[in-house]
Every structure is written in C-alpha cells, then in structure tokens.
C-alpha positions as CSV (number, residue, x, y, z in Angstrom):
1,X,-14.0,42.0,-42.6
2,X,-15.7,43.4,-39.6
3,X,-15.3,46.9,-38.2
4,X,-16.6,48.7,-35.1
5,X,-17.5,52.3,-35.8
6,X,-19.3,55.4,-34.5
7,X,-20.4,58.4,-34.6
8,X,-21.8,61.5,-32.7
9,X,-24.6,64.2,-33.2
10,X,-25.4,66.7,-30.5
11,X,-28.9,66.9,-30.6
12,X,-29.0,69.9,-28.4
13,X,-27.2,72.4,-31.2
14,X,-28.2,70.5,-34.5
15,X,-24.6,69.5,-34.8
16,X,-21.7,66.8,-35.3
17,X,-20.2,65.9,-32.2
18,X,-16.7,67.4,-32.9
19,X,-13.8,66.9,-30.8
20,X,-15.2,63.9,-28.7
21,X,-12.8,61.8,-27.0
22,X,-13.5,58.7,-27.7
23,X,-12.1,55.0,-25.6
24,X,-13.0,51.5,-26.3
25,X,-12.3,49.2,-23.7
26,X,-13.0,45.0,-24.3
27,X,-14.6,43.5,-21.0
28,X,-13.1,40.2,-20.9
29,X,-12.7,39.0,-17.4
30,X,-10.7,42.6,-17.2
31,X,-11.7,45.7,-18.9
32,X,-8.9,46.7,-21.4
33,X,-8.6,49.5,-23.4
34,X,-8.1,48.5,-27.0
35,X,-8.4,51.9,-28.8
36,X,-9.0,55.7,-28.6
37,X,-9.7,58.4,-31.1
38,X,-11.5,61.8,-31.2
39,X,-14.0,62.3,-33.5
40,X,-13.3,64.5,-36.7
41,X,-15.3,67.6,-37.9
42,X,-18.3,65.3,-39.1
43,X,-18.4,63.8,-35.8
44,X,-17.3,60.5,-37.1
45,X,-13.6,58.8,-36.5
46,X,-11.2,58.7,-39.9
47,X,-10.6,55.4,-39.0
48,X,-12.7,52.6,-37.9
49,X,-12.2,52.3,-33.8
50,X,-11.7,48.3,-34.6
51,X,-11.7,46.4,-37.8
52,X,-10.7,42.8,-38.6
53,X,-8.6,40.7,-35.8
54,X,-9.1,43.7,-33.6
55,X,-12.4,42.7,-33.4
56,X,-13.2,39.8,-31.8
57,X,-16.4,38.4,-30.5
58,X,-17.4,39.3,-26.8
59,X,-18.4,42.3,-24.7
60,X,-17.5,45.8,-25.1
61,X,-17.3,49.4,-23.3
62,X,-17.7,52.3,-25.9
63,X,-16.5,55.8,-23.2
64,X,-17.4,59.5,-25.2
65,X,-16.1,62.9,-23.2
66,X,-19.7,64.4,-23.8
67,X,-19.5,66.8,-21.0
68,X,-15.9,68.0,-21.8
69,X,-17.2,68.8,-25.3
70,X,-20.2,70.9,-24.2
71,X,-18.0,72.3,-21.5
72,X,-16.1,73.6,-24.5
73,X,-18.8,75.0,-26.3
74,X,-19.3,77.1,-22.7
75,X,-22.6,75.4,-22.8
76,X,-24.0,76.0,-18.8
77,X,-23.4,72.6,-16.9
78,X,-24.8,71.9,-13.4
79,X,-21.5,70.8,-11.3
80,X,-21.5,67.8,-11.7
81,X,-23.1,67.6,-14.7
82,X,-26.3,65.5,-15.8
83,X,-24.3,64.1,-19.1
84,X,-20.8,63.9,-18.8
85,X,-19.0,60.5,-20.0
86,X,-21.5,58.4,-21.6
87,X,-20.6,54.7,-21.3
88,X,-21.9,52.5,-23.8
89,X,-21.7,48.7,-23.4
90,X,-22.5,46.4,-25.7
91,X,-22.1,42.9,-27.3
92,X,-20.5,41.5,-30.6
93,X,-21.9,38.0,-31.8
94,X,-20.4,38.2,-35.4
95,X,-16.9,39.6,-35.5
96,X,-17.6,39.7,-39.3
97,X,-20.1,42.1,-39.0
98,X,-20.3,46.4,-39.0
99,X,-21.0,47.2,-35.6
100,X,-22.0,51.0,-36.0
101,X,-22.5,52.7,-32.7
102,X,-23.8,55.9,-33.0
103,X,-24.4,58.5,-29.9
104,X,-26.9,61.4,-30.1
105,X,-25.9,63.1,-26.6
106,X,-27.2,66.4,-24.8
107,X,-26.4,67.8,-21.8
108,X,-29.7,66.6,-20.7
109,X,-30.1,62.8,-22.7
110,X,-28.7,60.5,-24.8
111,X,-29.1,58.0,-26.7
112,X,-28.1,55.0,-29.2
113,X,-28.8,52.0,-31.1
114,X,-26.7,49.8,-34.1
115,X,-26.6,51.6,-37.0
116,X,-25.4,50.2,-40.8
C-alpha cells in the first residue's frame, strides 16, 4: 500500500521541526487540498499525510508554515521573511510506492529530496 510521508529538521537549531503546519494539496487541473496535519515533537506526522486510495498517481503541492514556526521560536525574521511557507511540488509515478518527503528548512534555506 503506498503512503506519502514527511518530515522536518531545522537545520538552523539542530532540531525537529515541531509544530509545523503542514497542507497537501493534489494539482489536477485544480489545486485541491487533500490533507493537513502538524508535525509532532519528532518533527514527523503520527499519521501518514496520504496512504492507499488517497494516493493516487499525479502531481502534488506539499505547503510547511516554516516562518510561523521560527517566528515562534522568536527567531529574528526580516519582514517579510527570506523562508516563510516552503512549497514543495512534486510527482507520484507509483501510487504503490513510499513517497517520503522530508524538509530541512532555515530561515535562510531549505531543502529536500525522497527519502525511504
């Protein structure tokens, strides 16, 4: 069964990503929202974002709060900020498949790739 998951590390404190609003939209013609979470105290979701028939093949949009989170942390943010929702987009060929989409976000970078 196939599953879309993710995860956060804040690379500028050495840290999960806790508290990170997470939105996944599919990009179909339209862009629909399909789920939401906020990640847990490891930075991770408790439950996969998609899994199964959620999960179909096709083009998705992966949205993380990252500047509301540092904002949080009272890190100091230009106004607006460098960083501040990070949109991922991305394809899924085999709806079968773990699609792991980790971010490693700073107020200054980020970045991502597919994880296992």
């Amino acid at each position: 069964m196939g599953r879309l998951t993710t995860h956060v590390l804040d690379t500028a404190n050495g840290r999960p990503g806790k508290g990170i609003a997470v939105a996944v939209f599919r990009l179909d013609g339209e862009r629909r929202e399909v789920a939401r979470a906020v990640t847990n105290d490891d930075g991770r979701c408790d439950q996969p974002l998609l899994e199964g028939a959620a999960l179909e093949a096709g083009r998705y949009e992966i949205v993380f709060g990252a500047g509301d989170y540092f904002r949080r942390f009272d890190t100091t943010l230009p106004e607006p900020p460098f960083v501040d929702e990070v949109v991922l987009r991305f394809g899924v060929a085999d709806p079968t498949a773990h699609y792991h989409v980790p971010l490693l976000v700073s107020p200054w970078s980020y970045s991502t790739y597919r994880g296992s």
